[in-house]
C-alpha positions in Angstrom: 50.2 -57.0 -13.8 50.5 -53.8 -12.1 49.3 -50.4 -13.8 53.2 -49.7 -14.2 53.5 -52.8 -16.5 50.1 -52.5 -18.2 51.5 -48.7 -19.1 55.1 -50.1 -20.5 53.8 -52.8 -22.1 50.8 -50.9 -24.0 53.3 -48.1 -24.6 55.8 -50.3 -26.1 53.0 -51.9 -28.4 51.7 -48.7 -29.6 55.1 -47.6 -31.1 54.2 -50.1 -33.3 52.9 -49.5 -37.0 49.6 -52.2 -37.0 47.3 -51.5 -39.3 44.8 -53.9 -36.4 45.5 -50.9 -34.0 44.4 -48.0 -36.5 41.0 -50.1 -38.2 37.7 -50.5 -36.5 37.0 -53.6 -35.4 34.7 -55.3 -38.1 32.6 -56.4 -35.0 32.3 -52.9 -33.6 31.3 -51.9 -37.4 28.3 -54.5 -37.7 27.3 -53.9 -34.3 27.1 -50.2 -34.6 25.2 -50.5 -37.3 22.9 -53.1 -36.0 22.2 -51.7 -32.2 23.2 -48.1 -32.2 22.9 -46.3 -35.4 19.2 -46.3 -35.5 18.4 -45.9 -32.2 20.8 -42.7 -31.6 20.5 -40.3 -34.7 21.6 -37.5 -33.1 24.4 -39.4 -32.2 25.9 -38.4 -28.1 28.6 -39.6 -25.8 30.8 -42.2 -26.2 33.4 -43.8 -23.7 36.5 -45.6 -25.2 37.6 -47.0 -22.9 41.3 -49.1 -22.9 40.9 -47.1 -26.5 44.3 -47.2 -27.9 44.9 -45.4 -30.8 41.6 -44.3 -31.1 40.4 -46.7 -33.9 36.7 -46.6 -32.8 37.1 -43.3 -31.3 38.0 -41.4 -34.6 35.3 -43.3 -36.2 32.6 -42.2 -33.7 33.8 -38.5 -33.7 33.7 -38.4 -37.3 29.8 -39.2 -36.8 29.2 -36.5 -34.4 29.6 -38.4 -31.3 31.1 -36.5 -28.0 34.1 -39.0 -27.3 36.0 -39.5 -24.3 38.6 -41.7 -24.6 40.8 -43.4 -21.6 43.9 -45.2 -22.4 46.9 -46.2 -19.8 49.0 -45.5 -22.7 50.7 -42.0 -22.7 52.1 -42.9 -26.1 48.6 -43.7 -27.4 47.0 -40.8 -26.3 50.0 -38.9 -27.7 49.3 -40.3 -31.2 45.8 -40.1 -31.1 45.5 -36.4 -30.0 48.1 -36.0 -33.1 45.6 -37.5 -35.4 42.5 -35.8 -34.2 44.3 -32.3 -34.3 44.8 -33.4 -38.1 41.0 -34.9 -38.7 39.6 -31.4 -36.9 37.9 -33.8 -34.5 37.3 -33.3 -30.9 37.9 -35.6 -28.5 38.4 -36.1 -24.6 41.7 -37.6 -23.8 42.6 -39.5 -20.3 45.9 -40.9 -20.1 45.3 -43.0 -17.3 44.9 -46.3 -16.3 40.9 -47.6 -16.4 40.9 -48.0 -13.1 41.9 -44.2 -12.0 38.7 -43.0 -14.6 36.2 -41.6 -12.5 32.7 -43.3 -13.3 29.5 -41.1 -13.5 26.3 -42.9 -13.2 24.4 -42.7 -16.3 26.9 -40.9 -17.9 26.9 -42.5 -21.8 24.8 -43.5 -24.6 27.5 -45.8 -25.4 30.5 -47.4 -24.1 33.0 -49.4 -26.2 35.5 -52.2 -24.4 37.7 -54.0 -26.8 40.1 -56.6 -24.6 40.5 -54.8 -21.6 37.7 -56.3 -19.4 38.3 -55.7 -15.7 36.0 -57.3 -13.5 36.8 -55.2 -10.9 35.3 -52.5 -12.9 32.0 -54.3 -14.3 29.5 -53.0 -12.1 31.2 -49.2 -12.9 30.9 -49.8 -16.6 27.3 -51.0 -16.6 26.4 -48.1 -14.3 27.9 -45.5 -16.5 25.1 -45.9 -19.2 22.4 -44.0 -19.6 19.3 -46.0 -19.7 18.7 -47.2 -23.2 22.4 -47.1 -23.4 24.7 -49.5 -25.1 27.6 -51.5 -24.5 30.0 -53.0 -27.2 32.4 -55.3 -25.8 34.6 -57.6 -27.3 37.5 -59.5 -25.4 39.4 -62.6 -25.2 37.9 -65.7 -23.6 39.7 -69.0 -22.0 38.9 -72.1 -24.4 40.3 -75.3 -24.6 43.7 -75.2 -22.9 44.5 -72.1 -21.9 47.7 -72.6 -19.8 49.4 -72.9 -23.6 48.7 -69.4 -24.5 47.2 -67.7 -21.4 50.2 -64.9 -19.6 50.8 -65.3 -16.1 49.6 -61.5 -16.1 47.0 -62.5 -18.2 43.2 -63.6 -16.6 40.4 -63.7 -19.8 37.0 -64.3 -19.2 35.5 -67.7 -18.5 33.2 -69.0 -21.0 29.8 -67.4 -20.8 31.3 -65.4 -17.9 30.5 -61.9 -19.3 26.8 -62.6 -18.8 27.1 -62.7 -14.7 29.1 -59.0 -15.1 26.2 -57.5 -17.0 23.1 -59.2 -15.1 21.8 -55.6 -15.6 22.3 -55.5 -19.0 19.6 -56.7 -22.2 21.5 -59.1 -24.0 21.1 -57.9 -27.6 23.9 -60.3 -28.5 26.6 -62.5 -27.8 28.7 -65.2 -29.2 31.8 -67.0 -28.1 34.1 -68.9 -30.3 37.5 -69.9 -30.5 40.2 -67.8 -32.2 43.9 -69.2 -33.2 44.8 -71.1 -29.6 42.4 -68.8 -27.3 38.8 -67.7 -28.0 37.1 -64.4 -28.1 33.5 -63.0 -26.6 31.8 -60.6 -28.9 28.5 -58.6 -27.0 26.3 -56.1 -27.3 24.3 -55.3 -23.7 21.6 -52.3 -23.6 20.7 -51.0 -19.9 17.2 -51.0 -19.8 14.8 -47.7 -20.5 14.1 -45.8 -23.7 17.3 -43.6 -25.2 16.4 -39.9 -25.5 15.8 -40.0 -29.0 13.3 -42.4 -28.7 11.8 -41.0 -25.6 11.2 -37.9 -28.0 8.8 -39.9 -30.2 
């Protein structure tokens, strides 16, 4: 799928009204609170990336995190930089496709992927942490039959694959199941070296 069609098809999803578009993910919620609460108190920079409406983005900001958000979607961002205006939250927008983001290494104490994996853009991602930085990801998998549900745009993650895209990643968790006729990967991956808070210490 080009960038083109990635851009009409997201913009013609988020004219929708989904209340699964607008509500943190109740895996991003337990992770947070598992892997990253604790260890960044003072809170710091988030990426969103592929972040849509900004359902994890408005929920960082709200917590005092520096967010940057990057969504192909110029209808997304539209919405979302509506809704912040209202919430009196800041955020960094970037209509734009993930692939046109420019990457800084070590950049972020946090990134957050939810189904928009790009392999391409792996090595980028994991880069783009700071050490003792974390990575929520979340994203759909291939399971059982996947040429009954699978796009011909579409090409999910093999099973287990997201463990060879972020070798240089701590594996602070990861499961795999199935989910209706496709499954899902849910991980958490923290690049290696203490985060400035704890540094402090």
């Amino acid at each position: 799928m080009t960038n083109e069609e990635q851009r009409l098809h997201r913009d013609q999803k988020y004219q929708e009204e989904m209340a699964s578009l607008t509500k943190p993910d109740p895996f991003f919620l337990s992770a947070y609170k598992e892997f990253v609460e604790d260890s960044f108190p003072n809170a710091g920079v988030v990426l969103d990336l592929a972040g849509g409406l900004g359902r994890h983005a408005l929920w960082l900001a709200s917590r005092g995190w520096r967010v940057n958000v990057v969504d192909i979607s110029e209808v997304a961002i539209s919405r979302l930089r509506q809704t912040a205006l209202q919430l009196d939250l800041p955020l960094e927008l970037f209509a734009m496709a993930a692939t046109e983001y420019q990457f800084e290494p070590a950049q972020f104490d946090l990134i957050v992927l939810f189904y928009h994996l790009d392999r391409a853009l792996s090595e980028k991602i994991v880069s783009a942490l700071k050490p003792g930085g974390v990575l929520i990801c979340k994203t759909s998998l291939r399971w059982n039959s996947p040429e009954r549900w699978t796009p011909a745009s579409s090409d999910p993650l093999r099973r287990t694959e997201i463990l060879s895209l972020a070798l240089d990643l701590s594996v602070m968790y990861h499961q795999e199941r199935p989910a209706l006729e496709r499954g899902v990967v849910e991980f958490v991956g923290r690049r290696p070296g203490a985060t400035p808070e704890l540094g402090k210490s």
